[in-house]
C-alpha positions in Angstrom: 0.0 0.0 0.0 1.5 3.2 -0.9 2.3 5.1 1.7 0.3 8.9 3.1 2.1 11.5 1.3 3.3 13.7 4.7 2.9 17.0 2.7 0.4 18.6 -0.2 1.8 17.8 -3.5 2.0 20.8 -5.4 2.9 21.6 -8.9 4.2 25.1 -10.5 1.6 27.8 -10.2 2.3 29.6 -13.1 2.8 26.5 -15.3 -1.0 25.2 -13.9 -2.8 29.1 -14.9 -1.6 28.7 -18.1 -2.9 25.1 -17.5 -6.2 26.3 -16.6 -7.1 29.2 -19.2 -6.8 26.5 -21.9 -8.8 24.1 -20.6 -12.3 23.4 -21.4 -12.4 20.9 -18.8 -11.0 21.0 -14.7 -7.8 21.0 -13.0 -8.2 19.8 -9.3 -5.1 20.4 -6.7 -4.7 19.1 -3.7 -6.2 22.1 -2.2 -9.7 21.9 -3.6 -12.6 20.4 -1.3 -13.3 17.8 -3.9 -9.7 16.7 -4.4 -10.3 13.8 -1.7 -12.9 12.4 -3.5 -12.1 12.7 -7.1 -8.4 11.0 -5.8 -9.8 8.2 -4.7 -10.3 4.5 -6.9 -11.6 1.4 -6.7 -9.0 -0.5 -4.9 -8.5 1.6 -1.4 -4.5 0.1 -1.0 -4.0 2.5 -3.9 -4.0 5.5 -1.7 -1.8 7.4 -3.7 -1.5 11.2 -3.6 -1.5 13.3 -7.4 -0.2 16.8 -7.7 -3.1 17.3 -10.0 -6.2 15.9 -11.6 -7.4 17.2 -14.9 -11.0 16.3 -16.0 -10.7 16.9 -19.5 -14.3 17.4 -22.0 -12.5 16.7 -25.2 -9.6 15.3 -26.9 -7.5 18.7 -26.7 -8.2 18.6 -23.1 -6.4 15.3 -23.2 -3.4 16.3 -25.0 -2.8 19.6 -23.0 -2.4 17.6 -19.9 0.3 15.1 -21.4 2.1 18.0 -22.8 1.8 19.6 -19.3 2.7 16.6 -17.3 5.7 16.0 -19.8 6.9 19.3 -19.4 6.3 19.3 -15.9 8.4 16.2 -16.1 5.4 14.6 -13.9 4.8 10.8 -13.8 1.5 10.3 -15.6 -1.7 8.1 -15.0 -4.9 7.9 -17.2 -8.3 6.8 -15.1 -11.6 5.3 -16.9 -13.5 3.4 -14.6 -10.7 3.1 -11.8 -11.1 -0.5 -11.6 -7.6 -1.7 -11.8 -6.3 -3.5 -9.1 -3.1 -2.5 -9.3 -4.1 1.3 -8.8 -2.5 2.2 -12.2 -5.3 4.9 -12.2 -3.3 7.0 -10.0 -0.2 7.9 -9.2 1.5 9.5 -5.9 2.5 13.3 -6.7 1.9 13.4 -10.6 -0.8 13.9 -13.2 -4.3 12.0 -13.4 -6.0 12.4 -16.5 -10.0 11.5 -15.4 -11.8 11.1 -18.3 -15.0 10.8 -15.7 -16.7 13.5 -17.7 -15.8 12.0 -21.2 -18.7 9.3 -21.6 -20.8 9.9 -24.5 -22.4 7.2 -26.2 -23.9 7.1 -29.7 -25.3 4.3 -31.5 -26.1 3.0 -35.2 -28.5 0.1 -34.9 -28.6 -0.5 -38.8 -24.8 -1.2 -38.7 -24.2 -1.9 -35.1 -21.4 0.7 -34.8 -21.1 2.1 -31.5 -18.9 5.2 -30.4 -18.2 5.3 -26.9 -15.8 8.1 -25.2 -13.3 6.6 -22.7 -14.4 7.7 -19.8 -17.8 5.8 -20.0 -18.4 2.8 -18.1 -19.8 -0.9 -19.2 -23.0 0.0 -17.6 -23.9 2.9 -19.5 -23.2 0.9 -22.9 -25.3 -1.5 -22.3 -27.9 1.0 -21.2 -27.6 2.8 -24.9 -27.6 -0.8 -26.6 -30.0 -2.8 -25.1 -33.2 -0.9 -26.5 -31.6 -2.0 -29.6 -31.4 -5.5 -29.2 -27.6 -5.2 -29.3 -24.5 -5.4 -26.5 -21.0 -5.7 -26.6 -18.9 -8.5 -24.1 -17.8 -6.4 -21.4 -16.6 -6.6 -17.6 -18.2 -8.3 -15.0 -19.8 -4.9 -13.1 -21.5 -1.9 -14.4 -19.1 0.6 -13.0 -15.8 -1.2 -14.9 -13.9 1.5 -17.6 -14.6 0.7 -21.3 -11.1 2.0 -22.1 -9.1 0.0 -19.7 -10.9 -3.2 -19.5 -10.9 -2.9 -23.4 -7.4 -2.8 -23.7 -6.4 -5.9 -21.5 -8.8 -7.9 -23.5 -12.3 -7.9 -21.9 -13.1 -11.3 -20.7 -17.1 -10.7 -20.2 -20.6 -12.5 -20.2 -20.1 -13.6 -23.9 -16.3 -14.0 -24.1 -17.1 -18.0 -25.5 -19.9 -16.7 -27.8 -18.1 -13.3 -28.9 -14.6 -13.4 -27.6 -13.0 -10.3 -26.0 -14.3 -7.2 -25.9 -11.2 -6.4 -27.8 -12.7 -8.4 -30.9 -15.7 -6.2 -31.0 -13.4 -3.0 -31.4 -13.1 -1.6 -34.8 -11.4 2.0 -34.6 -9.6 4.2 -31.5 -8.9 7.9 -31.0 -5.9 8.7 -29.1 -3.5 11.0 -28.4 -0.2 10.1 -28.3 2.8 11.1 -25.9 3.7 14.1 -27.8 0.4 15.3 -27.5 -0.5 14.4 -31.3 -4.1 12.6 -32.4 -4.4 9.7 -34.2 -7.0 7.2 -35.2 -6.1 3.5 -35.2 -7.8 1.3 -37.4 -7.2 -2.1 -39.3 -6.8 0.8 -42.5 -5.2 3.5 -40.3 -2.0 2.7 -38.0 -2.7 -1.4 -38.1 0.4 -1.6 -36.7 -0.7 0.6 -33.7 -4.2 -0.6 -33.8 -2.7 -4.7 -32.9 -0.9 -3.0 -30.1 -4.2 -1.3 -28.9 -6.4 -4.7 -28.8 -3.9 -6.1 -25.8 -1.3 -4.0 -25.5 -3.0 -2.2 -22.4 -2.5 1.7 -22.4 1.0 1.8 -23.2 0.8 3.9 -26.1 -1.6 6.8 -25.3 -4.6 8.3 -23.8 -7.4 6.5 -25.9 -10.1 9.1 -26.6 -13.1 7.5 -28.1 -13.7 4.2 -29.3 -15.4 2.4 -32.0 -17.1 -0.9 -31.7 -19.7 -3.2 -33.6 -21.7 -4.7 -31.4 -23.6 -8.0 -31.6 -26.9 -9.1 -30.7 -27.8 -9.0 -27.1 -31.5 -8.6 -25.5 -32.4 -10.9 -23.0 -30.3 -13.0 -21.4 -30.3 -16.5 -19.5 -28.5 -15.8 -16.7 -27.9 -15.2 -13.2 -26.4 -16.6 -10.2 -26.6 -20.4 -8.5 -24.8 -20.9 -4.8 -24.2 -23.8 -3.2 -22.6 -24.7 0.5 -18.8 -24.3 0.4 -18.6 -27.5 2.2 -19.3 -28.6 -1.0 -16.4 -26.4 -3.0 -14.4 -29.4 -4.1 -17.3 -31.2 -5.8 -18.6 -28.1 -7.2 -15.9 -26.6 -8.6 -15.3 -29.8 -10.3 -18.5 -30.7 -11.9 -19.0 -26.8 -13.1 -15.2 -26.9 -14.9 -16.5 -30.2 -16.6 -20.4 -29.1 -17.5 -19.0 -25.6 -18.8 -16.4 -26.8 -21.1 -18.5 -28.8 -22.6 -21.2 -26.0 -23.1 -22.5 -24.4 -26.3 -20.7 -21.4 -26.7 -23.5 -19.5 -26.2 -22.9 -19.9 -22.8 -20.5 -17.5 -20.8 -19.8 -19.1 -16.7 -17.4 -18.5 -14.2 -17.6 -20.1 -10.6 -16.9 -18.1 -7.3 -15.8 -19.2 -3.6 -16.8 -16.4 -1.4 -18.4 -15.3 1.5 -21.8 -14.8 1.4 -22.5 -11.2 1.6 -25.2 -9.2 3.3 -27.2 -8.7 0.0 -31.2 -8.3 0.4 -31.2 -11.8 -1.7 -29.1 -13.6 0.5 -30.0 -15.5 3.4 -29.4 -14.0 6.7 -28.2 -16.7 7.6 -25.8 -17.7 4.8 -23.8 -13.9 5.3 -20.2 -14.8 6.1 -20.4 -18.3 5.6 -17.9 -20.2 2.2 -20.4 -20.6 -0.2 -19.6 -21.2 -4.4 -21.9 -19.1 -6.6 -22.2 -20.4 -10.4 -22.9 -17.3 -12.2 -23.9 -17.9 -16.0 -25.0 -15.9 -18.9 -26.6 -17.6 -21.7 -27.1 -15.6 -25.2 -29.8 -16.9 -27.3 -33.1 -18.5 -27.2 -34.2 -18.6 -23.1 -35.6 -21.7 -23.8 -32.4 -23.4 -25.3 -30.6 -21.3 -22.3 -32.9 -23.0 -19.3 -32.0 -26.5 -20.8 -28.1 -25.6 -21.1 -27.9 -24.2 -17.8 -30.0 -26.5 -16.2 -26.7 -29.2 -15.2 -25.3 -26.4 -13.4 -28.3 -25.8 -10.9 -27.9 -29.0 -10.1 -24.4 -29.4 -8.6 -25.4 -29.9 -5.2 -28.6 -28.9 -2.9 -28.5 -24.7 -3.7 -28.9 -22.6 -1.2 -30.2 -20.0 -3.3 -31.1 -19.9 -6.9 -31.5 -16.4 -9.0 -31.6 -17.6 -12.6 -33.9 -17.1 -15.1 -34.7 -14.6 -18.4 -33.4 -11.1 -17.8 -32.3 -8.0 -19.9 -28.5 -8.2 -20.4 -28.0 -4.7 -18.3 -29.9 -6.5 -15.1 -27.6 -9.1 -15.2 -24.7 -6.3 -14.8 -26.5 -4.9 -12.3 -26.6 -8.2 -10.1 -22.6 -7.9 -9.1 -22.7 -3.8 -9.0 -21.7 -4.8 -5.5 -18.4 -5.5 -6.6 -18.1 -2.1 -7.9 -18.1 -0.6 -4.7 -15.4 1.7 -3.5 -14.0 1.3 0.6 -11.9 -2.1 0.3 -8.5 -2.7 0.4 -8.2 -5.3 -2.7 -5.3 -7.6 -2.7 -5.3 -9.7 -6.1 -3.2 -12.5 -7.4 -4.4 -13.9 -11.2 -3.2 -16.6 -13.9 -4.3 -18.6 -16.8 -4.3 -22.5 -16.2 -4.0 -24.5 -19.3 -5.9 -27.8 -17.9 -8.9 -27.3 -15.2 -7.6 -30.6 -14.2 -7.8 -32.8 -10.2 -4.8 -31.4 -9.2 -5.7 -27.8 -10.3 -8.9 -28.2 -8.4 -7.5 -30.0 -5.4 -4.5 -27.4 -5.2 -7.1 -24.8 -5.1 -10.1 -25.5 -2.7 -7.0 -26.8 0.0 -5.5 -23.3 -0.6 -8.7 -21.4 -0.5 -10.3 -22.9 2.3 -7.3 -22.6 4.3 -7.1 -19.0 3.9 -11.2 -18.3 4.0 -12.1 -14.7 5.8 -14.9 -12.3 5.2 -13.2 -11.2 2.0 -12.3 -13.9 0.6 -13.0 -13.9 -3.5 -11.8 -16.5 -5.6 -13.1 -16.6 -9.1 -12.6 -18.9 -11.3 -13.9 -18.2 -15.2 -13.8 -21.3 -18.0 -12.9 -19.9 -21.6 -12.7 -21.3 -24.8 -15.4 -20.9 -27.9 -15.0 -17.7 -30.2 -12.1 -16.5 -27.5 -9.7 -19.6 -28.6 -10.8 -19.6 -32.4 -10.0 -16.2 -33.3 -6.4 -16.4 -34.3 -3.6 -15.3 -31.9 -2.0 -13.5 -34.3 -4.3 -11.0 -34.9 -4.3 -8.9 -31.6 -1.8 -8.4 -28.8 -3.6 -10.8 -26.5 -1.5 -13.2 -25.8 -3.7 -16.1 -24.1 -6.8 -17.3 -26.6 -5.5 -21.4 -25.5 -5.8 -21.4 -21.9 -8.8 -23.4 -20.6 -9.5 -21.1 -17.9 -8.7 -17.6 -15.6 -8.5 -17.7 -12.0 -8.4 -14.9 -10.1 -7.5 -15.1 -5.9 -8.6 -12.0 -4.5 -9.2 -10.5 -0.6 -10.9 -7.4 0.7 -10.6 -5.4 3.9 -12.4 -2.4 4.7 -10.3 0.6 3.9 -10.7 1.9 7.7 -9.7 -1.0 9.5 -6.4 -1.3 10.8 -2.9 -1.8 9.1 -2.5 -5.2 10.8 -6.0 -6.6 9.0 -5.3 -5.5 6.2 -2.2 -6.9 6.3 -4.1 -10.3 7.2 -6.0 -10.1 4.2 -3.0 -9.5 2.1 -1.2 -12.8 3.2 -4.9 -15.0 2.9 -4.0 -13.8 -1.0 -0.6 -15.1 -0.9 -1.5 -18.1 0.5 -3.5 -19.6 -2.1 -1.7 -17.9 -5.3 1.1 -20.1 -3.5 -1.0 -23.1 -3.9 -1.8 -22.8 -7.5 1.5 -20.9 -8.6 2.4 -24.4 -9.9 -0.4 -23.8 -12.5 -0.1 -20.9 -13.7 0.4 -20.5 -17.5 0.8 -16.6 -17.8 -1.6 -14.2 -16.4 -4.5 -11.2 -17.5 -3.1 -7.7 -17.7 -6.3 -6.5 -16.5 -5.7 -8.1 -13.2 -2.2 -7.3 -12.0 -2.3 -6.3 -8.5 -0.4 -4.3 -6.6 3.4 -4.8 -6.5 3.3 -7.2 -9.7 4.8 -4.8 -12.4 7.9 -7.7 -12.5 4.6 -9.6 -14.5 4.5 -8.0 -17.8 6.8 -11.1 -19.8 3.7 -13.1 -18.1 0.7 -10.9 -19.8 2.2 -10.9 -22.7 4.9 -13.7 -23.7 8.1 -13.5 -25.6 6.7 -12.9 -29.3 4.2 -10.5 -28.4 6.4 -8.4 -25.8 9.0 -8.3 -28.6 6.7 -6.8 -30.9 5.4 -4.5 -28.5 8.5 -2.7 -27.0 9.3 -2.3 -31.0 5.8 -0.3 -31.1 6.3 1.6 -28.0 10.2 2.9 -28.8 7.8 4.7 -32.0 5.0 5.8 -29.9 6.3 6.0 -26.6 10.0 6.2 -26.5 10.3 8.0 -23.1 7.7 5.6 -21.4 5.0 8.6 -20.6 2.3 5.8 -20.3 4.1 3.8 -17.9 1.3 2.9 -15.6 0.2 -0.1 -17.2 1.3 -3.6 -17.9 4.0 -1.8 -18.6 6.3 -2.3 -22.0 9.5 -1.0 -22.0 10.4 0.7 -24.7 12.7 -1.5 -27.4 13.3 -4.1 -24.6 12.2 -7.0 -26.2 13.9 -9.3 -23.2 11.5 -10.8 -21.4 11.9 -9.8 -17.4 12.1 -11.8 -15.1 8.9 -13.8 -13.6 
């Protein structure tokens, strides 16, 4: 966790007028009564500090604050839905770009082209799309960036029917480090445009994007829990019923604590329980018969599946939007969701179980693995599954909990380190910046650092999965 910053951080006065009187959008310093607020991100160990955060309302907003953070010589961080667990939408004494007030959304239902500004969340796309029978395969929660999570990858609700979010994408805005506007396409910059489906935000502050979307409407899908005395059974029949799945259907299992939701039990809050989530696109009859193996795993406790507009479904886990917790988060791809996998996992998990506790565990496959690798920076379209080990702590507990919670995470990545077979960009925690040969592997790294020494020679965007500029080498794991 980074540490309290002991003074203001403060940038030149003069430089920030000039700053101001040329923006159309904000400058916040530490001294304004929002600044506390607007610092603040989803993951509360990210407590950094910024000298200043600009709210820009347009593209040249954008590029006046990297030409003032470069010639500032401030570090630089770029925030759409703030979601990153590693905190890279801030950074301790430099410049945050919040596109916050960048969200537009317009839509062409004849040809499914959808132009979204950065700063607008999953949430509000599917809003805009769904009276159209249309969505695009996005996060997990309503609240997640459409920038960011866009480009990681996007594992979402349709990733085996659609693929990434990634694969949807069809043009990007930018501006580059020298303050410069392009548009990347598979016509315009290809080159840069690869880099851009992958390549996380290594090589400028994406502006606006362009997407065709695919048919969405109502979904099957929802939520099944069972007893986490059950976990190992569970977790076992789900990885075999959801592999072999239709690819209409999207899944991921989670080993939680129950939480104190108005749906949930009373007396089920706090206790291990494993929620099947699933999102069937397609005909809700077809979807109830799919499904219907995975509500029967065990006795559930509680059941919540059934027909639903794709944006309710977001709305189910908008509690894991909420800001307040100290996330620690561990992730990797597993090539076989195999005994030992399994075994390795429930010991680890159950062994470290606390209130936080959060272990998810996604199957892929479908239109993810057949799109070839080749054709996007995403380095990971084979592996059989994600798992993501994750703990939470209440931001205003003390030190020594939250401490706690960090070692429950360490505990049971230990456990199924053995597994791993590289890990999601989109899920690097704090600390893990020695990860980036695992998020991307040797080819791809090579050709990204080659694309960043033309973009981004001096490493402006360096608060990513971070490439380093004509450093092919892999680092270290």
């Amino acid at each position: 966790m980074t540490e309290l910053s002991p003074v203001r951080p403060t940038v030149n006065p003069a430089a920030l007028l000039e700053l101001r009187l040329n923006l159309a959008g904000r400058a916040i310093t530490s001294e304004a009564s929002e600044y506390g607020a607007r610092r603040a991100v989803w993951n509360a160990a990210a407590d950094a500090f910024p000298a200043l955060i600009v709210q820009p309302l347009d593209a040249g907003d954008v590029a006046r604050a990297v030409r003032f953070a470069r010639t500032q010589r401030l570090p630089l961080a770029v925030r759409g839905g703030g979601h990153s667990p590693a905190g890279f939408g801030t950074v301790d004494r430099g410049v945050v770009i919040d596109l916050s007030l960048m969200r537009a959304v317009a839509v062409e239902p004849e040809t499914r082209r959808v132009r979204v500004e950065a700063g607008a969340t999953w949430g509000e796309v599917a809003a805009h799309l769904h009276p159209h029978g249309l969505a695009i395969t996005a996060g997990d929660v309503p609240t997640v960036g459409v920038a960011g999570l866009t480009q990681g990858g996007g594992i979402g609700w349709f990733v085996r029917k659609h693929g990434l979010a990634l694969d949807c994408l069809r043009a990007a805005e930018l501006v580059t480090a020298d303050g410069q506007f392009l548009r990347a396409s598979a016509t315009e910059h290809p080159d840069l445009f690869w880099g851009l489906r992958g390549g996380g935000a290594n090589f400028g502050v994406i502006t606006a994007l362009e997407f065709e979307a695919h048919p969405g409407g109502t979904v099957y899908g929802g939520m099944v829990v069972y007893d986490g005395a059950d976990a190992r059974h569970v977790l076992g029949e789900y990885a075999r019923i959801a592999q072999a799945a239709p690819d209409d259907l999207s899944t991921q299992a989670v080993l939680m604590a129950a939480p104190p939701l108005p749906f949930v039990p009373a007396e089920l809050v706090g206790r291990p329980v494993v929620m099947v989530a699933v999102c069937h696109s397609g005909d809700p009859a077809e979807g109830e018969r799919v499904v219907a193996p995975l509500r029967r795993l065990g006795t559930p406790v509680l059941d919540l599946i059934g027909p639903m507009p794709y944006p309710a479904l977001l709305q189910m886990y908008a509690e894991g939007g909420q800001g307040g917790l100290r996330h620690y988060v561990r992730a990797q791809f597993v090539r076989r969701l195999d005994a030992a996998f399994l075994d390795a996992l429930v010991e680890g998990a159950m062994g470290a179980f606390n209130p936080g506790t959060h272990v998810q565990l996604r199957v892929l496959g479908g239109e993810l693995a057949r799109i070839p690798a080749s054709g996007t920076a995403f380095a990971h379209r084979d592996k059989a599954g994600l798992l993501m080990v994750a703990h939470a702590c209440p931001a205003d507990l003390p030190a020594p909990v939250a401490d706690l919670t960090r070692q429950a995470t360490e505990h049971v990545f230990a456990a199924v380190r053995p597994f791993a077979d590289g890990t999601y960009g989109n899920f690097l925690g704090l600390g893990e910046e020695d990860r980036t040969a695992e998020v991307y592997g040797e080819r791809v790294l090579a050709r990204l650092a080659a694309l960043k020494a033309q973009y981004d020679p001096e490493n402006v965007f360096a608060r990513n999965a971070n490439v380093r500029p004509g450093v092919p080498a892999l680092q270290p794991a």
